[in-house]
C-alpha positions in Angstrom: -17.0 -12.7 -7.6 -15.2 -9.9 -8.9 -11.6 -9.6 -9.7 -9.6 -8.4 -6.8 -7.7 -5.6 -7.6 -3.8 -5.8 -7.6 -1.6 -2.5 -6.9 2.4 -3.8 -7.9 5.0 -2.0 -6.0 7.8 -0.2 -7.6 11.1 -0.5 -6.0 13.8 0.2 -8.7 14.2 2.2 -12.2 13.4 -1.4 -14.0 11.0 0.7 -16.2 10.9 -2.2 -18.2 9.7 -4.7 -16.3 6.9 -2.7 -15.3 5.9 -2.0 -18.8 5.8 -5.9 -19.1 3.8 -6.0 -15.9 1.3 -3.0 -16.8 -1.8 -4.9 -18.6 -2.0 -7.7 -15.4 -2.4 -4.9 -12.7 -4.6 -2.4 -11.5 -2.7 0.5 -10.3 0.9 0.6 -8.5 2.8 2.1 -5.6 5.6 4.1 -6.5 8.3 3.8 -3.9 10.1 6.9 -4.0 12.5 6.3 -0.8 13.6 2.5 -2.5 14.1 3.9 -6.5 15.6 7.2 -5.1 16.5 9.9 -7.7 15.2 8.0 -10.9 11.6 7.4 -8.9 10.5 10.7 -11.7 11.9 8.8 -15.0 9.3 5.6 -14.0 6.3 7.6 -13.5 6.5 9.6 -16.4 6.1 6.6 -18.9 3.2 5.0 -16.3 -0.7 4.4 -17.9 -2.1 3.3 -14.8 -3.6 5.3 -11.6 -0.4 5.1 -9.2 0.4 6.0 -5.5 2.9 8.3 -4.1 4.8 6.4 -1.4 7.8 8.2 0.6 7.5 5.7 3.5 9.5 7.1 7.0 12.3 4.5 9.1 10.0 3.8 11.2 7.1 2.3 9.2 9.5 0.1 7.4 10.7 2.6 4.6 14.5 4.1 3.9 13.8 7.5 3.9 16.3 9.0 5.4 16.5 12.8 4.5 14.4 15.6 6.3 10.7 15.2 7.3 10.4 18.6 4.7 12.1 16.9 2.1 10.0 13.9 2.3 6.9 15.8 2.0 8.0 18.1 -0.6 8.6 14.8 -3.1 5.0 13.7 -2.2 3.4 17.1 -3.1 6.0 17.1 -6.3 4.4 13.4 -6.9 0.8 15.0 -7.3 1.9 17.5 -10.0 3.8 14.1 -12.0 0.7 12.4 -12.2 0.2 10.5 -8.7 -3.7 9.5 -8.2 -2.9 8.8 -4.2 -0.4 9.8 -1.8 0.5 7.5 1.1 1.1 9.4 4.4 1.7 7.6 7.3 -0.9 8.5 10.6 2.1 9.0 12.5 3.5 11.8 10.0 4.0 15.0 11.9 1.4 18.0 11.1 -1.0 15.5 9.6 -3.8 17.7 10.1 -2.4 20.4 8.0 -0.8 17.8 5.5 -3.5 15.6 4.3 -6.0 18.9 3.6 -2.9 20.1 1.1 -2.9 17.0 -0.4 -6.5 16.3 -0.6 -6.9 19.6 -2.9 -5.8 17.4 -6.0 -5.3 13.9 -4.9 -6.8 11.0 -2.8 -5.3 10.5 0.3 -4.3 6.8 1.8 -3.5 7.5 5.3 -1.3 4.4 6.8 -0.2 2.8 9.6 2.8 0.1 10.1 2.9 -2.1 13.1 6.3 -4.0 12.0 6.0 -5.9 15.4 2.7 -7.8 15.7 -1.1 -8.1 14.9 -2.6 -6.0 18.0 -6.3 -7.2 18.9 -9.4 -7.0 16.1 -10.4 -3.9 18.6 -7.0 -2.3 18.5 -7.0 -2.5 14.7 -10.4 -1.1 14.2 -9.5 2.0 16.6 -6.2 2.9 14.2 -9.1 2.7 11.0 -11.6 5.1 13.4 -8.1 7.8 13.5 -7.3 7.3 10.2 -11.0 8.0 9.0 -10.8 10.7 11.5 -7.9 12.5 10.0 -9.3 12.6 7.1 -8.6 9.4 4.8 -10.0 8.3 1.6 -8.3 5.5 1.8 -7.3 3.6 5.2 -4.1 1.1 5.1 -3.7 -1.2 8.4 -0.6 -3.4 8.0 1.1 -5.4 11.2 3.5 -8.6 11.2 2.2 -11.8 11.4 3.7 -13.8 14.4 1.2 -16.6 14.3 -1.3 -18.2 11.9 -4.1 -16.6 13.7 -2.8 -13.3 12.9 -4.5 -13.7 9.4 -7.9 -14.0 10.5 -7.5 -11.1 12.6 -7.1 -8.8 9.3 -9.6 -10.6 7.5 -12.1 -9.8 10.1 -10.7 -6.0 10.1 -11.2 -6.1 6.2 -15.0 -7.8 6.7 -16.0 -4.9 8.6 -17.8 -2.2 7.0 -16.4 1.4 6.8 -17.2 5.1 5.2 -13.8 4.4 3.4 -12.2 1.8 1.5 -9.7 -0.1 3.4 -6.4 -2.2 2.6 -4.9 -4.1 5.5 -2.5 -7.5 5.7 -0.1 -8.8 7.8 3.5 -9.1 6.5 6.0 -11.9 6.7 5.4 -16.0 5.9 3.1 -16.2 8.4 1.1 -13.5 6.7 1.2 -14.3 3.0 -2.5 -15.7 3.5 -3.9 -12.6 4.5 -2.2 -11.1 1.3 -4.2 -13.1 -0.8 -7.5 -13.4 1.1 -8.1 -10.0 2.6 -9.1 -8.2 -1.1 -11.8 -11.3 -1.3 -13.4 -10.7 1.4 -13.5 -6.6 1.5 -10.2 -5.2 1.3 -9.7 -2.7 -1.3 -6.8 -4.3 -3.1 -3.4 -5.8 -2.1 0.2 -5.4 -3.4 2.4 -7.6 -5.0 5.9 -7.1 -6.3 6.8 -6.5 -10.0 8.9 -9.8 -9.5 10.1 -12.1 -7.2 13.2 -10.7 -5.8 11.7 -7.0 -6.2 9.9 -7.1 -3.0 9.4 -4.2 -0.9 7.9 -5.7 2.7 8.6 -9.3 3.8 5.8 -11.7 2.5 4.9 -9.7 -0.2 3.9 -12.3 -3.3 4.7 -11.2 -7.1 1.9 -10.1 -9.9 2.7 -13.4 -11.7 2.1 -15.9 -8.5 -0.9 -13.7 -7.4 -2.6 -13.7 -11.0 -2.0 -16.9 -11.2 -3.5 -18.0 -8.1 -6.4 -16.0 -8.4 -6.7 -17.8 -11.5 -6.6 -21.0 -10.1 -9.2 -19.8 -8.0 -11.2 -19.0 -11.1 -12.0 -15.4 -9.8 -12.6 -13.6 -13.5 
């Protein structure tokens, strides 16, 4: 079986910790709305494929500037370097957005239900948008209110699309589905540089994850 791949999340300027982290991981997320200002300092010292993420209120991010603003720092992302930028299905002129960013970088188109797990059906209709839109990437995440709610993904993962997909549901409940969905078809999964450096509820650190896939004894 081959090695799932792990994207680490960056949620401060601890520039050093992901240095340390660097050789376990595959790519990472740059959080732009969590580091703030210094978000430019970390990526310029970054050997690794990374994502631009500038995530809204409303999906569970802190950006709280102008819609403009927070669109400007993705397309600034793109000329630093970014390999992906993250914008949310819900972001307003997506159909104008995504072609702009497509030009010279893949786009992950996203969606955040911070609520529940909707139905396998409901799940596979946001992928069929996202797709639609225009993504080379689709990201599926909702909240875990049950045990069940894991399976749910997994089956949204085992499905086969035109475009990679990464989905999981967040919280305890959910931790499972962090850890399962890139084994059975999801493109990768995220895990924090370190514990306490977490940027969703759930969310399980490089060191666990490698370890556990280890355990596992996925090469």
């Amino acid at each position: 079986m081959k090695s799932p791949k792990i994207c680490a999340v960056i949620t401060n300027a601890d520039i050093e910790t992901v240095k340390e982290i660097e050789p376990q991981v595959d790519l990472f997320e740059v959080r732009i709305d969590l580091i703030g200002d210094r978000w430019i300092d970390v990526v310029k010292g970054l050997k690794k494929p990374w994502i631009a993420c500038n995530r809204l209120v409303d999906e569970g991010g802190q950006w709280r500037d102008s819609e403009a603003r927070r669109i400007e720092k993705l397309l600034q992302a793109i000329d630093l370097g970014a390999s992906i930028v993250d914008v949310e299905l819900v972001t307003k002129n997506l159909e104008h957005i995504i072609p702009i960013i497509k030009k010279r970088a893949g786009c992950l188109v996203s969606d955040h239900n911070l609520e529940k797990t909707p139905s396998l059906e409901e799940l596979k209709s946001i992928v069929s948008k996202q797709i639609d839109a225009g993504a080379d990437i689709c990201k599926v995440v909702t909240k875990a209110n049950d045990i069940k709610d894991n399976w749910t993904v997994i089956q949204l993962v085992s499905e086969r699309y035109n475009v990679p997909l990464v989905s999981f549901a967040m919280g305890n409940l959910g931790v499972l589905s962090r850890i399962l969905t890139p084994l059975n078809g999801g493109y990768f999964t995220y895990a924090s540089l370190k514990e306490g450096a977490e940027s969703a509820p759930g969310q399980v650190s490089v060191k666990d994850l490698v370890k556990l896939y280890g355990l596992l004894e996925i090469p």
